[in-house]
N, C-alpha and C positions, 0 to 999 in steps of 0.2 A: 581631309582634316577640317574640323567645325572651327567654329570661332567660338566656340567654348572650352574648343581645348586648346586656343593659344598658349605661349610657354610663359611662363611670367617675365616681367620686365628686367632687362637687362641692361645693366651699366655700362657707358661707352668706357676703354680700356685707357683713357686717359683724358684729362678735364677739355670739354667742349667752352674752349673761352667764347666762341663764336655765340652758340648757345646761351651764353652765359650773360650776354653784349644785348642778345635780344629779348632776355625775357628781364634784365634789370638797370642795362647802361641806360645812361639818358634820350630821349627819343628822339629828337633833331638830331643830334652830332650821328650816331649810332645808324638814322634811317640815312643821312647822305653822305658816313663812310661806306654801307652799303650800295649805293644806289650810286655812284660815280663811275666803276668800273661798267656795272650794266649800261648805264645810261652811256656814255665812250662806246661801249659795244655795241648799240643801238644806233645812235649814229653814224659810227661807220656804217654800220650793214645799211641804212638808209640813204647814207650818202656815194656807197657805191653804186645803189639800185639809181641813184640821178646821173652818177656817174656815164653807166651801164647806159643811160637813157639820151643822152649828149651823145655816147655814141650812134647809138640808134639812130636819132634825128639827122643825120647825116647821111640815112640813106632816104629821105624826103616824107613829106606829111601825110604819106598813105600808112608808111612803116608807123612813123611817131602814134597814129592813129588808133594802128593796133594795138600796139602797146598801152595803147592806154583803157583799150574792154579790157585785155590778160590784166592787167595791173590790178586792179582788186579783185579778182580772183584767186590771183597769189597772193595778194596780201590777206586773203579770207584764209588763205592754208596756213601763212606765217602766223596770224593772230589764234587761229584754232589752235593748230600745233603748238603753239610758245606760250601763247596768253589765256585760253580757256583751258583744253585740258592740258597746257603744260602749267598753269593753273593750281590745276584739279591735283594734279601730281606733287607740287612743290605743297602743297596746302596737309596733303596727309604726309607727307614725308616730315614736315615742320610740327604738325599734331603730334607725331609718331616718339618724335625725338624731345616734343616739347613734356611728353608724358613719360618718358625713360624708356619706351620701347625701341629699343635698336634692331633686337631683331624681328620687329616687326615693318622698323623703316629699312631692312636690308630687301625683306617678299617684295616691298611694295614697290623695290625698281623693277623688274621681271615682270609683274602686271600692267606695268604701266607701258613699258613694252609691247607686250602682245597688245593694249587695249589700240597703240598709234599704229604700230603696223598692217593691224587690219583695217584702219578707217585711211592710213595713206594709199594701200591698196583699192580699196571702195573707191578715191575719187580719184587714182589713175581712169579706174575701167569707164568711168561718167565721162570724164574730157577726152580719152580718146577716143568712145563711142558716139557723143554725142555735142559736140567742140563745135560742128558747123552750126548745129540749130542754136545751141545756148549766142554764140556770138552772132548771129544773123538777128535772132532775137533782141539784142543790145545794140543792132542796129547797124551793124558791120557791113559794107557792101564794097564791090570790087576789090582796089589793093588793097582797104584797110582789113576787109575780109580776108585775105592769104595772109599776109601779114599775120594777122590773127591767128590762124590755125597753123603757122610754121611754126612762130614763135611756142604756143602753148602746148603741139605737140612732144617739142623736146622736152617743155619741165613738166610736164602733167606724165611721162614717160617715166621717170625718176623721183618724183613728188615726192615718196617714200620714205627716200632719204633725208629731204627735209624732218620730215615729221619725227623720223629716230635720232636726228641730232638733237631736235629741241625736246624730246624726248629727256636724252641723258643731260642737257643742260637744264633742264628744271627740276631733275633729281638733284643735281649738286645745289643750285637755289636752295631745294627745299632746307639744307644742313645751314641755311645761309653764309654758302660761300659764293659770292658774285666774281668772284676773279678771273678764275679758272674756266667758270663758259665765257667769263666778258673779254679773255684773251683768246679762246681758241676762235669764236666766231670772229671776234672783231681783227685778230691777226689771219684768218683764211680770209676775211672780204678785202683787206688791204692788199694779200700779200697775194691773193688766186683771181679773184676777179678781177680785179684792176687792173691787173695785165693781162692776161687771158683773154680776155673780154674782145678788146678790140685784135687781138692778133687773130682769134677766129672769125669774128666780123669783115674785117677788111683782108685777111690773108696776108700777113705780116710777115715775114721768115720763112720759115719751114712750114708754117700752118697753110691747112685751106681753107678758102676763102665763102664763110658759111652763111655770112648776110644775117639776116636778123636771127638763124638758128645758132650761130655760134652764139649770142648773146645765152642763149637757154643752155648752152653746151659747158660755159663757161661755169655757168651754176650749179650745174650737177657734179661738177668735179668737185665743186667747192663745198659742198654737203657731201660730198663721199668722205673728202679729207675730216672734217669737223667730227663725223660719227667715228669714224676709225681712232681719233685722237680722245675722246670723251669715253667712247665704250673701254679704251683702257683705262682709262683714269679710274670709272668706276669699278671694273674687274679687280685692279692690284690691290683694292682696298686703302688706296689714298683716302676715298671720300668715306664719310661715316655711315653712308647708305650707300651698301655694297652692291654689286649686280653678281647673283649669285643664284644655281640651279632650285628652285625650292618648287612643291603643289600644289597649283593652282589654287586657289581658294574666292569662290562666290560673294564673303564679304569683304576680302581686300580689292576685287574690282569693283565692287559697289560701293568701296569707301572714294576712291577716284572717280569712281562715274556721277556720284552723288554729288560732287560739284561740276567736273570735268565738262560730264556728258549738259548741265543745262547751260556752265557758262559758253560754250560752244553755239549756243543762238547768239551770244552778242555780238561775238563776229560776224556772222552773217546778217546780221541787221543793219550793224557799220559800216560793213564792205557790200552789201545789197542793197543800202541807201545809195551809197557812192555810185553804183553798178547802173540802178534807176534814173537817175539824174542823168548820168550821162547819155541813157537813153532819149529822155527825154530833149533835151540838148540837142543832142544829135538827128533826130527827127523831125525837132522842129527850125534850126538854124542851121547844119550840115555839119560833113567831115573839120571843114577848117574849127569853126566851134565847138566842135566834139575835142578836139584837138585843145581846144585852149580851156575849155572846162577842168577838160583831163586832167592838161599839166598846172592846170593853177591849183585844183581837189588835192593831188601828189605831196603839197606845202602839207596838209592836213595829215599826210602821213607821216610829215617831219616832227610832229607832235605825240607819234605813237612811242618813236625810242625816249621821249620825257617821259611820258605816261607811266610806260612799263618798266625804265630806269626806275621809278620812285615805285611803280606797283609793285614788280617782283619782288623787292625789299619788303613790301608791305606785308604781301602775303606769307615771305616766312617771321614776319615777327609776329603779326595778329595771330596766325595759325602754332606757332608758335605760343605764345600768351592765352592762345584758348584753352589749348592743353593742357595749360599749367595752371588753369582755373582762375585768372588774371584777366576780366573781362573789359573791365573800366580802362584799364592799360592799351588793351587793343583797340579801343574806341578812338580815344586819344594818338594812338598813333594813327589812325586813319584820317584824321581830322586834319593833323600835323602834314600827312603827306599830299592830300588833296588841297590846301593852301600853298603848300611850297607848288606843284602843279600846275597852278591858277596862275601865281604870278608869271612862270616861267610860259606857259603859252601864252599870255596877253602879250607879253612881250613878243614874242615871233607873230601874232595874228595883226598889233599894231606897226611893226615894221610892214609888214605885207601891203597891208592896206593903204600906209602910207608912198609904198616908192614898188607897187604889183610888177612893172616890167624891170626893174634889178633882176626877177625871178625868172619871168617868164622869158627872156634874150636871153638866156640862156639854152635855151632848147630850140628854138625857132623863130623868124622876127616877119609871119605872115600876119601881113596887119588887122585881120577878122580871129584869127587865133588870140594877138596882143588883144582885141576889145575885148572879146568874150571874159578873159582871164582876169583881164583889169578889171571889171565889172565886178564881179566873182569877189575877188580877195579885198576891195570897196566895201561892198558891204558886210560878209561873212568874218573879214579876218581880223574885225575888233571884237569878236565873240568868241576866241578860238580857246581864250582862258576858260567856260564853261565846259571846251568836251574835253581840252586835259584833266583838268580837276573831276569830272565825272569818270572818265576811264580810267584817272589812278585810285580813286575810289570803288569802284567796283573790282581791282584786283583785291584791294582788303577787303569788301565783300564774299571774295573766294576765299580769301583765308579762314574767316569768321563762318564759312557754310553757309551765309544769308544772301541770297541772292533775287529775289522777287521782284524787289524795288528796282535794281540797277536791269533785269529784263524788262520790265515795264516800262520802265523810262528808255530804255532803247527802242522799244515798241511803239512806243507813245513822239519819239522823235521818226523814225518810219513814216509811219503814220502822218505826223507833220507835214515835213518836208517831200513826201513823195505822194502822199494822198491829197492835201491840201494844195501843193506848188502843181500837182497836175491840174489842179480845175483853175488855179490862180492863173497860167500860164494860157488855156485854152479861152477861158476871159479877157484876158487882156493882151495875150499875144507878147508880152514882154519878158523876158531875162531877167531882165531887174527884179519883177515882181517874185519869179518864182525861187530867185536869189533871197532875196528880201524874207519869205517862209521859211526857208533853208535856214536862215539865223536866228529865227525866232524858234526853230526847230532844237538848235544848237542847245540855248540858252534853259529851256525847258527839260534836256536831257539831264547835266549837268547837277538843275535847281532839283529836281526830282531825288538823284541820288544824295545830295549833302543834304537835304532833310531825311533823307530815309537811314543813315549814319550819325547823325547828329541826335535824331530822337531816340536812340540806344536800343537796348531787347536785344542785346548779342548775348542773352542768358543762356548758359550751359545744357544740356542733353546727352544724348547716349546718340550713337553713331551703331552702325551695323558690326563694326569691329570691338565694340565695347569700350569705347573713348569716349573722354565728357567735351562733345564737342557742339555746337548747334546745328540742329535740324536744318538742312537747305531749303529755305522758304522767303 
């Protein structure tokens, strides 16, 4: 079936107030009745992963160690999965709906399906093939090394499931309903990991006792529960974008992939900056300071559930309002959410900075771990308002299809902090220093994107599915 012969648009079967909130309610109230339940959603899941991580630390700083190479590499699947091409997904499903095509946003769950299940499969076969070199590589050696390949054998085994929960949770996004995935995720991390967690860790009860695998053991149940619970939602026809048998079609995965597939470098730019650093750290001061890099960078993750709290919202009202041929609207809401952004991580980068081992005794109290960390969130975590307002801005860059800017400036932040902080570091031998580029790094990514949003050209186009929506550039 062409995309010439799509069926014409079709009326949802009874008024989409949600719909209705995003292309005409007012945009402050409207973006953070939206963006409260995600953001709670987000939170949790992040504050169980520190959770998760408290227990860890407690079988000693080789384990904590590991943990900390696996940790942005999971968090490279989360961000991909959820935030680039779940993205990609929420963005055309929002166009779909925002232009009165229904049963064009029903094909596009199904596609979007096959397109994560074969790329969660793709990075099972990489991590269980090739887990020793990638983490040798990052500089893993003896226990942080096992550590490392126990732990990320369990969840790179089951990766999958990740990827098709956040799947159907940025199909339901897309209709912008934040609710519904921000209870089911955020009610499985409260209500499965958290106990789970440590009764397979330490062998609690009836469990046994699995050491730092159970931590990975714990997770996987927990993405089994989330997809079983969403795949029905979308099935019964609760959601307005239905999961439903239809034929494959080459411009409905092109219409996903056409943001999906490039916002999909920004994670691994953020989580391969993170990945790099740590290297460097590690190689040049040891395990203990790999260690405290690790868990003070972690704090940076605590600004991804803002980002994406206000992004996800973003991208279905921009993608939404693109649709609807409401260009200036989407502008302004992007504006609107990467301000509210800004304030909310200065404020967590300023607490940090100010009182660094509040955070870091939490995890572990080796006193070259404590320096490293305190150093770290000193200088870096009065800058931390530039990379939320930058990564809630680039999810309404996925909305709007315009993406160039917000890769460059992740590119151009790489680049910084990992190309510059490695010659800075070999020169002078300091932490500080290459701390010190890392925030200038920050500040640049950030500035890069609110100019490249603020100077507008989110003008209209033709999409592969014949929507007026902008070319991804």
């Amino acid at each position: 079936m062409s995309a010439s012969s799509t069926p014409a648009p079709s009326a949802p079967a009874q008024p989409n107030t949600r719909l209705h909130a995003m292309l005409h309610g007012p945009i402050l109230p409207t973006l953070v009745r939206m963006a409260w339940p995600n953001m709670l959603m987000l939170l949790a899941q992040s504050g169980t992963a520190l959770v998760e991580t408290w227990f860890i630390s407690r079988l000693g700083t080789g384990a904590l160690a590991g943990v900390a190479l696996v940790t942005p590499l999971l968090m490279l699947m989360q961000n991909m999965s959820q935030g680039a091409m779940g993205g990609g997904i929420s963005a055309a499903v929002a166009r779909a709906l925002g232009a009165g095509r229904r049963d064009m946003a029903d094909r596009l769950v199904l596609h979007a399906l096959a397109i994560n299940v074969c790329l969660g499969l793709a990075f099972t076969a990489v991590f269980l093939l090739l887990g020793r070199q990638i983490y040798t590589l990052l500089g893993a050696r003896g226990e942080a090394l096992q550590s490392a390949l126990t732990y990320s054998n369990v969840i790179f085994s089951g990766v999958t499931l990740m990827w098709v929960m956040n799947t159907l949770a940025s199909v339901v996004r897309g209709t912008g309903n934040m609710m519904v995935p921000g209870a089911v995720i955020c009610g499985g991390a409260l209500l499965v990991v958290v106990p789970l967690s440590p009764c397979l860790i330490f062998g609690l009860g009836p469990f046994p006792r699995l050491g730092i695998a159970g931590a990975g053991w714990a997770l996987l149940t927990y993405y089994g529960i989330g997809t079983a619970i969403l795949a029905w939602y979308c099935v019964s026809g609760r959601n307005p974008a239905r999961l439903r048998r239809a034929a494959m079609q080459p411009a409905l995965l092109g219409d996903i992939l056409r943001v999906g597939g490039l916002a999909a470098l920004n994670p691994i730019l953020t989580n391969g900056l993170i990945a790099l650093i740590t290297a460097l750290v590690g190689a040049y001061a040891g395990t203990a300071a790999l260690a405290g890099y690790g868990t003070a960078a972690r704090l940076e993750y605590l600004l991804l559930p803002i980002a994406f709290g206000l992004g996800a919202p973003m991208v279905a009202m921009v993608g939404s309002n693109i649709g609807a041929g409401q260009h200036q609207r989407a502008v302004r809401t992007a504006l609107t959410g990467g301000a509210v952004a800004f304030a909310i991580g200065e404020t967590v980068g300023l607490a940090a900075a100010l009182w660094p081992q509040a955070w870091l005794r939490l995890f572990d109290d080796d006193p070259a771990m404590l320096a490293t960390g305190s150093v770290y969130l000193h200088i870096v975590g009065p800058f931390y308002g530039f990379f939320a307002m930058g990564f809630a801005m680039y999810f309404a860059s996925q909305g709007a299809g315009r993406l160039k800017w917000p890769l460059l400036a992740g590119l151009a932040r790489l680049a910084v902090a990992v190309g510059a902080g490695a010659l800075v570091l070999h020169a002078t031998g300091s932490l500080r220093a290459l701390f010190a580029v890392s925030a200038v790094a920050m500040v640049l990514y950030g500035g890069l994107i609110l100019r490249a949003v603020a100077s507008g050209g989110w003008a209209p186009a033709r999409s592969a599915t014949g929507q007026a929506v902008p070319a991804a550039r």
